[in-house]
PDB file of N, CA, C and O in Angstrom, chain B, residues numbered from 101:
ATOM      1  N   UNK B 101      20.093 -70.322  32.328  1.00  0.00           N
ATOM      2  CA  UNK B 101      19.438 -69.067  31.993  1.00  0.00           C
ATOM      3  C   UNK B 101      18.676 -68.590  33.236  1.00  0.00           C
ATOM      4  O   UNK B 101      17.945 -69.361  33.858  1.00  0.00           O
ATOM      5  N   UNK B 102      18.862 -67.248  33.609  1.00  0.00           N
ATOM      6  CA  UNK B 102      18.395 -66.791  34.760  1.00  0.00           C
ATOM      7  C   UNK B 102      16.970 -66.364  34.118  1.00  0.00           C
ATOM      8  O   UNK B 102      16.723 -66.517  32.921  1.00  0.00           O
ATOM      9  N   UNK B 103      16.020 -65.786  35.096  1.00  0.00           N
ATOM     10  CA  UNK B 103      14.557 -65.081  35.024  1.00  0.00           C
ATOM     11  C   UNK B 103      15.538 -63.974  35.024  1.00  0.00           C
ATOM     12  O   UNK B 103      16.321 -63.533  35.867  1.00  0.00           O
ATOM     13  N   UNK B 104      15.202 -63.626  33.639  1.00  0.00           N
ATOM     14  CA  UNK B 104      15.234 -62.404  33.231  1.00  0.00           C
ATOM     15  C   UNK B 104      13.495 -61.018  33.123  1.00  0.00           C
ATOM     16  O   UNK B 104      12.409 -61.144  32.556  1.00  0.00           O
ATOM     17  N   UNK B 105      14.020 -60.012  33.872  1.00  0.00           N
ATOM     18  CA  UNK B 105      12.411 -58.883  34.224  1.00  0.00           C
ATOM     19  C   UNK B 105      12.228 -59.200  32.845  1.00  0.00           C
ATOM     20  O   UNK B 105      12.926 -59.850  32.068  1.00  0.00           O
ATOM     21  N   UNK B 106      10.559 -58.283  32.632  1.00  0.00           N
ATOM     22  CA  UNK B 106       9.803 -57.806  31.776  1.00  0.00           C
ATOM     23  C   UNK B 106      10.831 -56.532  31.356  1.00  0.00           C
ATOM     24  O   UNK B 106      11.552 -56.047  32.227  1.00  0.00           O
ATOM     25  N   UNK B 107      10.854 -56.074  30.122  1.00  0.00           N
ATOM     26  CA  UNK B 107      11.312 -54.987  29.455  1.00  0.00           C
ATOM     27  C   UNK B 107      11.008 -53.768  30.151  1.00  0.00           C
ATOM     28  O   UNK B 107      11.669 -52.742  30.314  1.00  0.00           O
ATOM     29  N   UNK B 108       9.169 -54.315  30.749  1.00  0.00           N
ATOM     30  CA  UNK B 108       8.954 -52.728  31.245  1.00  0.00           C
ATOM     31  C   UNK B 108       8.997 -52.254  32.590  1.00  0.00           C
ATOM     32  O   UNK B 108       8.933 -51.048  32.827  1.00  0.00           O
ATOM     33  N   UNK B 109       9.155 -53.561  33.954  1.00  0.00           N
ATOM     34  CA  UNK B 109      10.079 -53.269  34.533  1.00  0.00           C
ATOM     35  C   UNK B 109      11.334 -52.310  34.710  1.00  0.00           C
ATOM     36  O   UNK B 109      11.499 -51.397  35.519  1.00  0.00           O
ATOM     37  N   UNK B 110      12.133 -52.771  33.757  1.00  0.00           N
ATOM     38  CA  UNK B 110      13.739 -51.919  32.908  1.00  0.00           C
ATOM     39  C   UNK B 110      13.258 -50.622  32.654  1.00  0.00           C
ATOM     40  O   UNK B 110      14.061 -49.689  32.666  1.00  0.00           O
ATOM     41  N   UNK B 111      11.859 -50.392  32.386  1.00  0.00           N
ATOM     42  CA  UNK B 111      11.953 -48.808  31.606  1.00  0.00           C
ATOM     43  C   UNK B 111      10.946 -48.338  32.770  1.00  0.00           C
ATOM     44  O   UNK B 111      10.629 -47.153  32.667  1.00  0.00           O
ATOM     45  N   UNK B 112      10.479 -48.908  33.668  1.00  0.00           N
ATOM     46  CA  UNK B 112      10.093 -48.255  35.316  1.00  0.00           C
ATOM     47  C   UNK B 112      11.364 -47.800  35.655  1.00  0.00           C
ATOM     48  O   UNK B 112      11.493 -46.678  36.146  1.00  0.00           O
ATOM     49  N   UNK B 113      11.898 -48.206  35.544  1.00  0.00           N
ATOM     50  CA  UNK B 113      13.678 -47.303  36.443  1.00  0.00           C
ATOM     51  C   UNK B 113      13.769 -46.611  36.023  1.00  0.00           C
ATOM     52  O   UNK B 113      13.622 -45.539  36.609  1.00  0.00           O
ATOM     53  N   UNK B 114      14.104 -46.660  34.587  1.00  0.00           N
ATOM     54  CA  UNK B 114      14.314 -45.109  33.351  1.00  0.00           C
ATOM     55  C   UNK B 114      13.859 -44.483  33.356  1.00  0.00           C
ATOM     56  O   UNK B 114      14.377 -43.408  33.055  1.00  0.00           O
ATOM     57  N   UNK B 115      12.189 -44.544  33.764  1.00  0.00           N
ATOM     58  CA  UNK B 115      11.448 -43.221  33.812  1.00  0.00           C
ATOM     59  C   UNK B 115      11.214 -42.428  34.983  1.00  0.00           C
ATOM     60  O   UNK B 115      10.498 -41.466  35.261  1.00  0.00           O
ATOM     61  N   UNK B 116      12.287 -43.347  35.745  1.00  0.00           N
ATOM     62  CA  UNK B 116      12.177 -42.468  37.456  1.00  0.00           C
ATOM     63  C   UNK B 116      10.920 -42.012  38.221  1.00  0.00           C
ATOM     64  O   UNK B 116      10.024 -42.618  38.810  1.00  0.00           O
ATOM     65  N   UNK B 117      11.155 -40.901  38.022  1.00  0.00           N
ATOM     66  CA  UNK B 117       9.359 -40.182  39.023  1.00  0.00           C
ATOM     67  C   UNK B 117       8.450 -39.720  37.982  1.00  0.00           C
ATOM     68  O   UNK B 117       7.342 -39.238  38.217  1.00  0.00           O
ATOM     69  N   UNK B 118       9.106 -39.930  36.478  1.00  0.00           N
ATOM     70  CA  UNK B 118       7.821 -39.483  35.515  1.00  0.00           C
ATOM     71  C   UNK B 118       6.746 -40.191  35.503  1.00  0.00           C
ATOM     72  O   UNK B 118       6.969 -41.397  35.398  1.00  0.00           O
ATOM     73  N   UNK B 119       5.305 -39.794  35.592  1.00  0.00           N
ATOM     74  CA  UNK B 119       4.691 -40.452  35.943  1.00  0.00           C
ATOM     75  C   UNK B 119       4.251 -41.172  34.338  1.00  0.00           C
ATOM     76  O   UNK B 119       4.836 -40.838  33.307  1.00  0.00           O
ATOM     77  N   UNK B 120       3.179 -42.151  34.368  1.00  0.00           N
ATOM     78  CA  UNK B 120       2.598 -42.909  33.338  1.00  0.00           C
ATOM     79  C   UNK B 120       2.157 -41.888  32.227  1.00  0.00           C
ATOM     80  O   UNK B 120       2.351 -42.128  31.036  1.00  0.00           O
ATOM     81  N   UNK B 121       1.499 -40.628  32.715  1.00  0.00           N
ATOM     82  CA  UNK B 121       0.315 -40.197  31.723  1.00  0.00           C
ATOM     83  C   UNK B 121       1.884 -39.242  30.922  1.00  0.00           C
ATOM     84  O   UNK B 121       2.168 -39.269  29.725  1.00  0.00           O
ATOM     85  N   UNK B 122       2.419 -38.720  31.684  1.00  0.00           N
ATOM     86  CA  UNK B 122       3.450 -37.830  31.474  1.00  0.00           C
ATOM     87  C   UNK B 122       4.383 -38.524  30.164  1.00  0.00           C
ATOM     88  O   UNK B 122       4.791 -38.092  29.086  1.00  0.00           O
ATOM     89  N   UNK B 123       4.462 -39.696  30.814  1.00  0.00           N
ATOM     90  CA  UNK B 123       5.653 -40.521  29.766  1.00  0.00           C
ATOM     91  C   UNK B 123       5.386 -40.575  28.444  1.00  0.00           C
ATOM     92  O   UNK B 123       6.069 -40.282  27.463  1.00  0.00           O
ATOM     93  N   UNK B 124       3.455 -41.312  28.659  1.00  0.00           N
ATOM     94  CA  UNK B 124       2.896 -41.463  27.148  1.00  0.00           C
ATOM     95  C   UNK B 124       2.682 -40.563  26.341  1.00  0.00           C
ATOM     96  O   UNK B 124       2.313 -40.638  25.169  1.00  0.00           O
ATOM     97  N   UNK B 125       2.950 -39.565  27.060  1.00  0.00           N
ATOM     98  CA  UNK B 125       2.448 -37.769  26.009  1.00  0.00           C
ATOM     99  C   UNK B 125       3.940 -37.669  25.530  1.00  0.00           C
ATOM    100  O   UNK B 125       3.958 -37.567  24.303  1.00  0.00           O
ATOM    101  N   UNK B 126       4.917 -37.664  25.957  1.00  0.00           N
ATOM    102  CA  UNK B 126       6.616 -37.770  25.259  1.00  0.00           C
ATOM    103  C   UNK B 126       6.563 -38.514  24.488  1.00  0.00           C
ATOM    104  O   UNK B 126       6.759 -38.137  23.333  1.00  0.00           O
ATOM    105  N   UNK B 127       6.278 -39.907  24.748  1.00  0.00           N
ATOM    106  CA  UNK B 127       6.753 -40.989  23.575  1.00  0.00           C
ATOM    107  C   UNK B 127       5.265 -40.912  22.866  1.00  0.00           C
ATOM    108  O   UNK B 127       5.149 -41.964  22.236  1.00  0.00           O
ATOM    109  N   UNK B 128       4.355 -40.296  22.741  1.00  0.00           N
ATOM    110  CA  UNK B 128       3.116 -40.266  21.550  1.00  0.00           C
ATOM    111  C   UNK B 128       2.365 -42.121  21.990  1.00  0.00           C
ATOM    112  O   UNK B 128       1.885 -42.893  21.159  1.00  0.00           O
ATOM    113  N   UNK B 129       2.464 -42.302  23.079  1.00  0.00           N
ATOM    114  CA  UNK B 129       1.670 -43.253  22.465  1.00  0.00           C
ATOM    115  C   UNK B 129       0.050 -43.316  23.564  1.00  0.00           C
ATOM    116  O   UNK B 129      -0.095 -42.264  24.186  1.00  0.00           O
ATOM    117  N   UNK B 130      -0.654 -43.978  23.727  1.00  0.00           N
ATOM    118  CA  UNK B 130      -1.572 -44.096  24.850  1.00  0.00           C
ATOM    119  C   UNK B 130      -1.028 -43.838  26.319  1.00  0.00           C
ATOM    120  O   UNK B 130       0.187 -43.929  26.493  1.00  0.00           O
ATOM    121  N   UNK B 131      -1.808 -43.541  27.320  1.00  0.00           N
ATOM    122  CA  UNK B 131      -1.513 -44.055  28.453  1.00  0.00           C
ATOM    123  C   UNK B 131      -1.766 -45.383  28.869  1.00  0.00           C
ATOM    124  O   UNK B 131      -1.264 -45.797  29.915  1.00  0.00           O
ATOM    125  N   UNK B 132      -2.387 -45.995  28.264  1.00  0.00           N
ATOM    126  CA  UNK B 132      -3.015 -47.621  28.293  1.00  0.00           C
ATOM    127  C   UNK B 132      -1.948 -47.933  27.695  1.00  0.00           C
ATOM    128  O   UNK B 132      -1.034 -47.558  28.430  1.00  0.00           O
ATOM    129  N   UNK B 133      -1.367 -48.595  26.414  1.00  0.00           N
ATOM    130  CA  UNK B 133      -0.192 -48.570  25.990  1.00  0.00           C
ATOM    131  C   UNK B 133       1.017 -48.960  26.819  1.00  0.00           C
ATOM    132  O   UNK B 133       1.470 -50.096  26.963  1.00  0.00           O
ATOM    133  N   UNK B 134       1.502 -47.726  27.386  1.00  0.00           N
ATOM    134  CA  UNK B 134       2.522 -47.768  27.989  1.00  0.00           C
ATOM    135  C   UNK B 134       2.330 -48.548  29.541  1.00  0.00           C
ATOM    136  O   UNK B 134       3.109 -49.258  30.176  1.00  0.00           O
ATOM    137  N   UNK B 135       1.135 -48.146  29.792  1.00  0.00           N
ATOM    138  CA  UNK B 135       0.486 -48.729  31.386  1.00  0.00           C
ATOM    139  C   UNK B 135       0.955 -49.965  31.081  1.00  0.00           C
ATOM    140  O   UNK B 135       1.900 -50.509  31.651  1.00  0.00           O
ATOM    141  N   UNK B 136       0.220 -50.484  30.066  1.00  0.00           N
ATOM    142  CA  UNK B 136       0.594 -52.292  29.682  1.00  0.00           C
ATOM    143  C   UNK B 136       1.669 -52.810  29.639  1.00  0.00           C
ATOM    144  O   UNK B 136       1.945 -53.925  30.082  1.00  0.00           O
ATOM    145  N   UNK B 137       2.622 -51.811  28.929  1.00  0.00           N
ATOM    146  CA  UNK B 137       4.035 -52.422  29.071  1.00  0.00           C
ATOM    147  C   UNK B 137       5.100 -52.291  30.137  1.00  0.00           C
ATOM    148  O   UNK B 137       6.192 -52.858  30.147  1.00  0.00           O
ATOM    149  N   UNK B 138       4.529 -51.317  31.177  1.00  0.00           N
ATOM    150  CA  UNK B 138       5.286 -51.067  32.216  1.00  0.00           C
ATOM    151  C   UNK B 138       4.787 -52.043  33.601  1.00  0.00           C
ATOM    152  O   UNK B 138       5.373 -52.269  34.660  1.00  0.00           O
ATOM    153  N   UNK B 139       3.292 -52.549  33.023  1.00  0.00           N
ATOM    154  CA  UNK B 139       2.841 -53.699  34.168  1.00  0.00           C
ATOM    155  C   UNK B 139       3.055 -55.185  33.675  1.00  0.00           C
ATOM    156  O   UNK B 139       2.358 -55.991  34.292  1.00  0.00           O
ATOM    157  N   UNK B 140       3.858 -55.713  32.709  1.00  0.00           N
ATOM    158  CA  UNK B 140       4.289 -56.569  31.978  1.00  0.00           C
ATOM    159  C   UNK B 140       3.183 -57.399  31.184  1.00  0.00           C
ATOM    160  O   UNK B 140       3.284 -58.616  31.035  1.00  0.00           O
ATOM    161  N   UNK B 141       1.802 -56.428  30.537  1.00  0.00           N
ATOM    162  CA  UNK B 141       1.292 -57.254  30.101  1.00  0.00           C
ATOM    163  C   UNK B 141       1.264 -57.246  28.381  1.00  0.00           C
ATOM    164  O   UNK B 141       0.492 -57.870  27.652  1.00  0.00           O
ATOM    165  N   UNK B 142       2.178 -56.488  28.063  1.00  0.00           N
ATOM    166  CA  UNK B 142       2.353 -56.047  26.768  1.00  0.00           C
ATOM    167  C   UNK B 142       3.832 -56.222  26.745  1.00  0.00           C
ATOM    168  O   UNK B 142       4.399 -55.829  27.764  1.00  0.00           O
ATOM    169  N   UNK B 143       4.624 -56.755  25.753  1.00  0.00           N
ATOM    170  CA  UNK B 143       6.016 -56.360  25.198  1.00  0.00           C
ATOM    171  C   UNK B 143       6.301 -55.137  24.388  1.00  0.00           C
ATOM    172  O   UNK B 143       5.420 -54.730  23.631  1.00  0.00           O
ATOM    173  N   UNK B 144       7.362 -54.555  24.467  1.00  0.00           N
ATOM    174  CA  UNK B 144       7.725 -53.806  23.505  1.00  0.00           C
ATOM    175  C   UNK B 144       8.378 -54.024  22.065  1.00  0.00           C
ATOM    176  O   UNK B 144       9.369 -54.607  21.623  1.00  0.00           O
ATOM    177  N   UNK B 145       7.206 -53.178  21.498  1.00  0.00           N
ATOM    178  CA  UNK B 145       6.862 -53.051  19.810  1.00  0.00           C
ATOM    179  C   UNK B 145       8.638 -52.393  19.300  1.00  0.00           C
ATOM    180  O   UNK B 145       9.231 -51.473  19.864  1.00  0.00           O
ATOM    181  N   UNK B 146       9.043 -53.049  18.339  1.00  0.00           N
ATOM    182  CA  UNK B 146      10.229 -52.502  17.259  1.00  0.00           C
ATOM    183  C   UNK B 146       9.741 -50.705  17.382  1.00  0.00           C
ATOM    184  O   UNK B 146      10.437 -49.762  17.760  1.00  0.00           O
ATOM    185  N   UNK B 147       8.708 -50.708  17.042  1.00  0.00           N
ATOM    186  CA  UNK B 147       8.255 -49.186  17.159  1.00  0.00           C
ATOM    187  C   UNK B 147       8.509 -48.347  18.625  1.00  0.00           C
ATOM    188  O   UNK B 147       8.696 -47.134  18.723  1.00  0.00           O
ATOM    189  N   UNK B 148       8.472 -49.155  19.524  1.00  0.00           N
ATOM    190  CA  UNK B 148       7.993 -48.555  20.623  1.00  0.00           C
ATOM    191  C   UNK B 148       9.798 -48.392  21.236  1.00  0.00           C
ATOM    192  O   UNK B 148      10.187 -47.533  22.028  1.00  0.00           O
ATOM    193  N   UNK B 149      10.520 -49.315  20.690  1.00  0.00           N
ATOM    194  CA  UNK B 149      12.285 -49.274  21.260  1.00  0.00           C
ATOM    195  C   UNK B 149      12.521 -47.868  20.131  1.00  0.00           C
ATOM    196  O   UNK B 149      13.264 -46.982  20.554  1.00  0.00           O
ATOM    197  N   UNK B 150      11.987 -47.707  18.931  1.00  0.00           N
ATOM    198  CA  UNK B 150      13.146 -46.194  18.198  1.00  0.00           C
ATOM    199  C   UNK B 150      12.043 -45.172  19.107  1.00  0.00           C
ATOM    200  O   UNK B 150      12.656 -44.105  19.131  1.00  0.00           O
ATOM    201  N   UNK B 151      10.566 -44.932  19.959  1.00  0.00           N
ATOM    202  CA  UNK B 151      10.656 -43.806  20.464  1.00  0.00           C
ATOM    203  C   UNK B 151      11.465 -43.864  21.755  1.00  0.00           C
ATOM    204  O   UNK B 151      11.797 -42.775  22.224  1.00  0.00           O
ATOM    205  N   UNK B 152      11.761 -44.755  22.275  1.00  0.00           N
ATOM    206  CA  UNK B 152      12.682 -44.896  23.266  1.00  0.00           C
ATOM    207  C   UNK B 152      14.034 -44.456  23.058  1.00  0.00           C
ATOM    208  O   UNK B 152      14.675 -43.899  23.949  1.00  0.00           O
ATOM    209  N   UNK B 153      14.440 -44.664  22.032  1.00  0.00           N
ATOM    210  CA  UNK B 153      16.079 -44.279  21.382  1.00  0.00           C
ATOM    211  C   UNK B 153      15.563 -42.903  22.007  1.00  0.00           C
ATOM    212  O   UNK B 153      15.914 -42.375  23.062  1.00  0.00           O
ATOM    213  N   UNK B 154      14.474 -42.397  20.901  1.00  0.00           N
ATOM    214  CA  UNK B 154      14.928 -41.013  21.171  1.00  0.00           C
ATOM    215  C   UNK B 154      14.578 -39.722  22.321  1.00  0.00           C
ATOM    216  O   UNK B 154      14.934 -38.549  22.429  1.00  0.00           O
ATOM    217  N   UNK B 155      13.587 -40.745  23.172  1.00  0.00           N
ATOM    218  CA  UNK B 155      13.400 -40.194  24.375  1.00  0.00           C
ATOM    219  C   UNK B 155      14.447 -40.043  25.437  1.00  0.00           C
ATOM    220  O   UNK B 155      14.907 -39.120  26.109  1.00  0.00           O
ATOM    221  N   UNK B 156      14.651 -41.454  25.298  1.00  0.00           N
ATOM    222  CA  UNK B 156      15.861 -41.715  26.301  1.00  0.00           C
ATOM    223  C   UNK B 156      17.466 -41.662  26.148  1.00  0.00           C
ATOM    224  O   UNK B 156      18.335 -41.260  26.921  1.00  0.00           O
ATOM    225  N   UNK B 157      17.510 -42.069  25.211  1.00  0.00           N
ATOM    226  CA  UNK B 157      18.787 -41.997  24.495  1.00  0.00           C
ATOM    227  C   UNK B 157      19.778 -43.650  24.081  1.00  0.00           C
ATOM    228  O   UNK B 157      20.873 -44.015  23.653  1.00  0.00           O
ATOM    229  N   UNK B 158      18.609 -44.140  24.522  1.00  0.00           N
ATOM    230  CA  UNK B 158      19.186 -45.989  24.417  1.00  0.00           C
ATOM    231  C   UNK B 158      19.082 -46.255  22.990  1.00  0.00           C
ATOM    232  O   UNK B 158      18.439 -45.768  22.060  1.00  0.00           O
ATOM    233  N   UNK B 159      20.069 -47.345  23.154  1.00  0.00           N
ATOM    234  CA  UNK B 159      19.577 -47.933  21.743  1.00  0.00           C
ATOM    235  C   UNK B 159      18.099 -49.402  21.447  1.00  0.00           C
ATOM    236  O   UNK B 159      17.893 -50.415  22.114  1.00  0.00           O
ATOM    237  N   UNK B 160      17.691 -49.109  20.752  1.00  0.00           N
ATOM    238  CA  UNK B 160      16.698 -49.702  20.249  1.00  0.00           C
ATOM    239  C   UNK B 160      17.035 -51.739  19.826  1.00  0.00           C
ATOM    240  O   UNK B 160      16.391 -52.638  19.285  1.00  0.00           O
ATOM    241  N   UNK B 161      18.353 -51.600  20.453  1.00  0.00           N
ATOM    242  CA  UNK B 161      18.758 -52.869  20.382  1.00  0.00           C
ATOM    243  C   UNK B 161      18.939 -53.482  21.599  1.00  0.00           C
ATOM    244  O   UNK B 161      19.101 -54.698  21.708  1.00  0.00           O
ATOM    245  N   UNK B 162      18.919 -52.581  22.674  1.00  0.00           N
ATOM    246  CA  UNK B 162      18.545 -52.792  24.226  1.00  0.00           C
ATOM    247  C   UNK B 162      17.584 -53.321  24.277  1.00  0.00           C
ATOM    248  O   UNK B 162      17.463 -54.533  24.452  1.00  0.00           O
ATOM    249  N   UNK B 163      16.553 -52.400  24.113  1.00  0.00           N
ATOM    250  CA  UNK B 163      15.037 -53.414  24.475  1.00  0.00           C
ATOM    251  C   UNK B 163      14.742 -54.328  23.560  1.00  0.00           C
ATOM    252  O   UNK B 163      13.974 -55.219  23.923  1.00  0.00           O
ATOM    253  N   UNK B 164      15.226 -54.356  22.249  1.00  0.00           N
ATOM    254  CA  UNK B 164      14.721 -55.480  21.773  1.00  0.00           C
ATOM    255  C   UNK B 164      15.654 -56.994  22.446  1.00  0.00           C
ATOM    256  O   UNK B 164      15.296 -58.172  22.407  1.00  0.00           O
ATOM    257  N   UNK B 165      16.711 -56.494  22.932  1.00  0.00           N
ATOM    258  CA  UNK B 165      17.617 -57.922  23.412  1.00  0.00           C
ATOM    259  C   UNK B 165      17.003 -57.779  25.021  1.00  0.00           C
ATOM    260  O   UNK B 165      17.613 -58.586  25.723  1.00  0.00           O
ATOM    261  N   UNK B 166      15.916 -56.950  25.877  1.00  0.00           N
ATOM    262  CA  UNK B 166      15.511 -57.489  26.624  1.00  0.00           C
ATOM    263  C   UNK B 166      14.388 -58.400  26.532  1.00  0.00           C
ATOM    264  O   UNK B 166      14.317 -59.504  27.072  1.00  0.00           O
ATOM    265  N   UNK B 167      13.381 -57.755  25.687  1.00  0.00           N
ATOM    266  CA  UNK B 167      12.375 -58.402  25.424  1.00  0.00           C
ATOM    267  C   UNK B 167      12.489 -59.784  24.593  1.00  0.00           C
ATOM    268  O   UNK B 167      11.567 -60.590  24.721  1.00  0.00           O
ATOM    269  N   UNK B 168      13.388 -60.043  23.896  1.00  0.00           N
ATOM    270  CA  UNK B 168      13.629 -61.429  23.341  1.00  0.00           C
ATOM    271  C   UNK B 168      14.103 -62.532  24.595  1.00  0.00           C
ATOM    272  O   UNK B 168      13.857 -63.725  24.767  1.00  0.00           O
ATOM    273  N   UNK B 169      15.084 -61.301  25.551  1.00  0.00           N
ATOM    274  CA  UNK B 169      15.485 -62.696  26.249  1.00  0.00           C
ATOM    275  C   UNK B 169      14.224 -62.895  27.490  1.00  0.00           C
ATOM    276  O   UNK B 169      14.326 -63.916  28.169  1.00  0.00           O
ATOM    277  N   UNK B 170      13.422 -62.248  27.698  1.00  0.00           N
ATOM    278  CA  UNK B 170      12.072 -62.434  28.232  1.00  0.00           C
ATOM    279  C   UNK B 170      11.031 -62.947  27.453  1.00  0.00           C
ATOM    280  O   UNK B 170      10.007 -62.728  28.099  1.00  0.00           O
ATOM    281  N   UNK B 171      10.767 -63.476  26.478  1.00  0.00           N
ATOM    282  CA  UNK B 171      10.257 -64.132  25.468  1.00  0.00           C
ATOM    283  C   UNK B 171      11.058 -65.682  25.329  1.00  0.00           C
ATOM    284  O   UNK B 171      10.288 -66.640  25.402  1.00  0.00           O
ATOM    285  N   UNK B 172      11.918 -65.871  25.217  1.00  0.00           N
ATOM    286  CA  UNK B 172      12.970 -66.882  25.278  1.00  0.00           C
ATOM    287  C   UNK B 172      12.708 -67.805  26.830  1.00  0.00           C
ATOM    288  O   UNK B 172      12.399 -68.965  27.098  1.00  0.00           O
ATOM    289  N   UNK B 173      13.084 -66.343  27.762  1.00  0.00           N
ATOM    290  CA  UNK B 173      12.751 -67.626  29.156  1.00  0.00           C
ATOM    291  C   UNK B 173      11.546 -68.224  29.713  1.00  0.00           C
ATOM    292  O   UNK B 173      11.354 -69.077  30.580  1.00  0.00           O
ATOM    293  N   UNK B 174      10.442 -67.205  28.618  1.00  0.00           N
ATOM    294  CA  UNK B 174       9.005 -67.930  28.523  1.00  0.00           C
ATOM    295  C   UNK B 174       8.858 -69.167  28.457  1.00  0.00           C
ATOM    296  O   UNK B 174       8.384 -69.946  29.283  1.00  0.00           O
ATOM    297  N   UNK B 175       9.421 -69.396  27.098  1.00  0.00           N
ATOM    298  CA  UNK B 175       9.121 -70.039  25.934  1.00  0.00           C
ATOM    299  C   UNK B 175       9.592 -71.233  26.524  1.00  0.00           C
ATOM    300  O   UNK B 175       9.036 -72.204  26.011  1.00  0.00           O
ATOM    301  N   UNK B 176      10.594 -71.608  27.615  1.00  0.00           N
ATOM    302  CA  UNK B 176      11.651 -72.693  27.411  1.00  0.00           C
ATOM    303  C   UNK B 176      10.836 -72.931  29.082  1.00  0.00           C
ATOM    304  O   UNK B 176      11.159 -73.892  29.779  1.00  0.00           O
ATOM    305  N   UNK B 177       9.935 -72.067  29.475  1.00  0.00           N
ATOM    306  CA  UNK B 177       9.164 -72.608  31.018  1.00  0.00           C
ATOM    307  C   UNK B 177       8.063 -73.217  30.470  1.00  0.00           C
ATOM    308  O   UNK B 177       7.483 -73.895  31.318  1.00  0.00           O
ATOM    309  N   UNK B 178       7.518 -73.247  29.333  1.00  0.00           N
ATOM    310  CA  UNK B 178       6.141 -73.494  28.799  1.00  0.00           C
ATOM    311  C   UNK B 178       6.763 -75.328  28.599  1.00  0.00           C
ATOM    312  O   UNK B 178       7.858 -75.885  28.527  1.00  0.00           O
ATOM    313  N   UNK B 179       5.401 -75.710  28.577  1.00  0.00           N
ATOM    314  CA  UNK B 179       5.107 -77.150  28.363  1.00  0.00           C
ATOM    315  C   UNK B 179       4.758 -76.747  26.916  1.00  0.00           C
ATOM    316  O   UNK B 179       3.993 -75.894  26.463  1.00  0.00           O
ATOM    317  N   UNK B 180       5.733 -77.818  26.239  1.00  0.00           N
ATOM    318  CA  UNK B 180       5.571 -78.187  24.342  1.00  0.00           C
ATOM    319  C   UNK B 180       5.639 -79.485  23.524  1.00  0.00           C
ATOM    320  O   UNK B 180       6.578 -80.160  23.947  1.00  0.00           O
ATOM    321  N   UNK B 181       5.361 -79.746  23.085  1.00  0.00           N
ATOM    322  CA  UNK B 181       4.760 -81.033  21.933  1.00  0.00           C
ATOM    323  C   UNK B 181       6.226 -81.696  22.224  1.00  0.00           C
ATOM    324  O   UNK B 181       7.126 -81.015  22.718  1.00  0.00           O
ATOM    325  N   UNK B 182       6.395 -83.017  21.897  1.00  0.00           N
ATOM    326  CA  UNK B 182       8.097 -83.368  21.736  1.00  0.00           C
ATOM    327  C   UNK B 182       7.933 -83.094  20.128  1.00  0.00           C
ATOM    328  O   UNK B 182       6.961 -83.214  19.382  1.00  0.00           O
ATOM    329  N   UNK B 183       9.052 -82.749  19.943  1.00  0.00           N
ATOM    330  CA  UNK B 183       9.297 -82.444  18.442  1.00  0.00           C
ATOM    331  C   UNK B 183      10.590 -83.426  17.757  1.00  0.00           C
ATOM    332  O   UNK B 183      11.594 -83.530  18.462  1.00  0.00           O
ATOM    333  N   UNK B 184      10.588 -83.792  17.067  1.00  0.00           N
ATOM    334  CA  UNK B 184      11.377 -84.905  15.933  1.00  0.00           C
ATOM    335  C   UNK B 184      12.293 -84.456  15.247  1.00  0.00           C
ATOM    336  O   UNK B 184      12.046 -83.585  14.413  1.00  0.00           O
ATOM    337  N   UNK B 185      13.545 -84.930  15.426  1.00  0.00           N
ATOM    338  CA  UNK B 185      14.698 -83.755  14.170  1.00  0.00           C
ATOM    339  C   UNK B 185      14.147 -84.069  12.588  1.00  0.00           C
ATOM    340  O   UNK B 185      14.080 -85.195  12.096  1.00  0.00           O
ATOM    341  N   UNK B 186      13.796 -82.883  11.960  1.00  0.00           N
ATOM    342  CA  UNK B 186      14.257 -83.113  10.547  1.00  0.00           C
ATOM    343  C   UNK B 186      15.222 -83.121   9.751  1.00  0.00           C
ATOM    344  O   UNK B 186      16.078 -82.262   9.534  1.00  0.00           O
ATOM    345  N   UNK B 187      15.031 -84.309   9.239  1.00  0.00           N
ATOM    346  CA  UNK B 187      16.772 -85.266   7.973  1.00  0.00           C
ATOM    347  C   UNK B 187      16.427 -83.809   7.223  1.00  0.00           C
ATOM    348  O   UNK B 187      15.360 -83.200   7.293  1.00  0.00           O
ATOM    349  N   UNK B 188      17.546 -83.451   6.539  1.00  0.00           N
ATOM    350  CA  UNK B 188      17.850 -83.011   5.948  1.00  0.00           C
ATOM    351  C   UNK B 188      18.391 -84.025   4.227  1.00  0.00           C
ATOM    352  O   UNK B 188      19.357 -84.784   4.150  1.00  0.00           O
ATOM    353  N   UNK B 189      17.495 -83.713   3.187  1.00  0.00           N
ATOM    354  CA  UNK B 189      17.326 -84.476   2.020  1.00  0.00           C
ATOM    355  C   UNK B 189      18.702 -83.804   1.397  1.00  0.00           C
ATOM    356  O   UNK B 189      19.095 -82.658   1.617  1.00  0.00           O
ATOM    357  N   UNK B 190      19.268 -84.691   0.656  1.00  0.00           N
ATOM    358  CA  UNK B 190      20.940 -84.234  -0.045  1.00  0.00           C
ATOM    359  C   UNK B 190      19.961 -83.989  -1.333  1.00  0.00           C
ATOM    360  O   UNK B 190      19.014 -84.770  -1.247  1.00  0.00           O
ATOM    361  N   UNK B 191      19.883 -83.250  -2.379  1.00  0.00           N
ATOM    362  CA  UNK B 191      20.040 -82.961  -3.748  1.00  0.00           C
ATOM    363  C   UNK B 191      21.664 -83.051  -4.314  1.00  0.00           C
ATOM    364  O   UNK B 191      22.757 -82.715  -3.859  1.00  0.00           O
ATOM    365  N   UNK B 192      21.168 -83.713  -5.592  1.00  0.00           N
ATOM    366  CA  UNK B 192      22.026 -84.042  -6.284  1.00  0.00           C
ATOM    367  C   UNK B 192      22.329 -83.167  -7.937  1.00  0.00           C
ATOM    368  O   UNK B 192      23.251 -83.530  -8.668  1.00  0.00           O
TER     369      UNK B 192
END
């Protein structure tokens, strides 16, 4: 698994030369908001990929499959508990 960017990285390109304050007045949300997710300290909200659909014209299954797989390559750099398989009990 490669280092995969932040989501909002991906939507710094998309928004080209629009600036921050400009963007957040299109998609309704803060300029803080969007600031956060375009400096990777926020992910993008289920909410925040359908105003994207319709700003941009992407689908809302884009950013959510970026932001998972940036969540994912977190998750698997982080130090975690060892964990134990659970048996699975047969009912009869």
């Amino acid at each position: 698994m490669h280092n995969p960017p932040h989501p909002g990285e991906v939507l710094r390109e998309w928004l080209g030369e629009l600036d921050v304050t400009e963007a957040a007045q299109r998609l309704k949300v803060s300029r803080v908001t969007l600031s956060r997710i375009l400096n990777g300290s926020s992910g993008i909200s289920a909410d925040m990929t359908l105003r994207l659909e319709a700003a941009l014209g992407t689908s809302p299954e884009m950013w959510l499959g970026l932001q998972m797989e940036f969540n994912l390559w977190e998750a698997v750099h982080q130090e975690r508990p060892q964990i134990h398989r659970i048996q699975q009990v047969a009912y009869s």
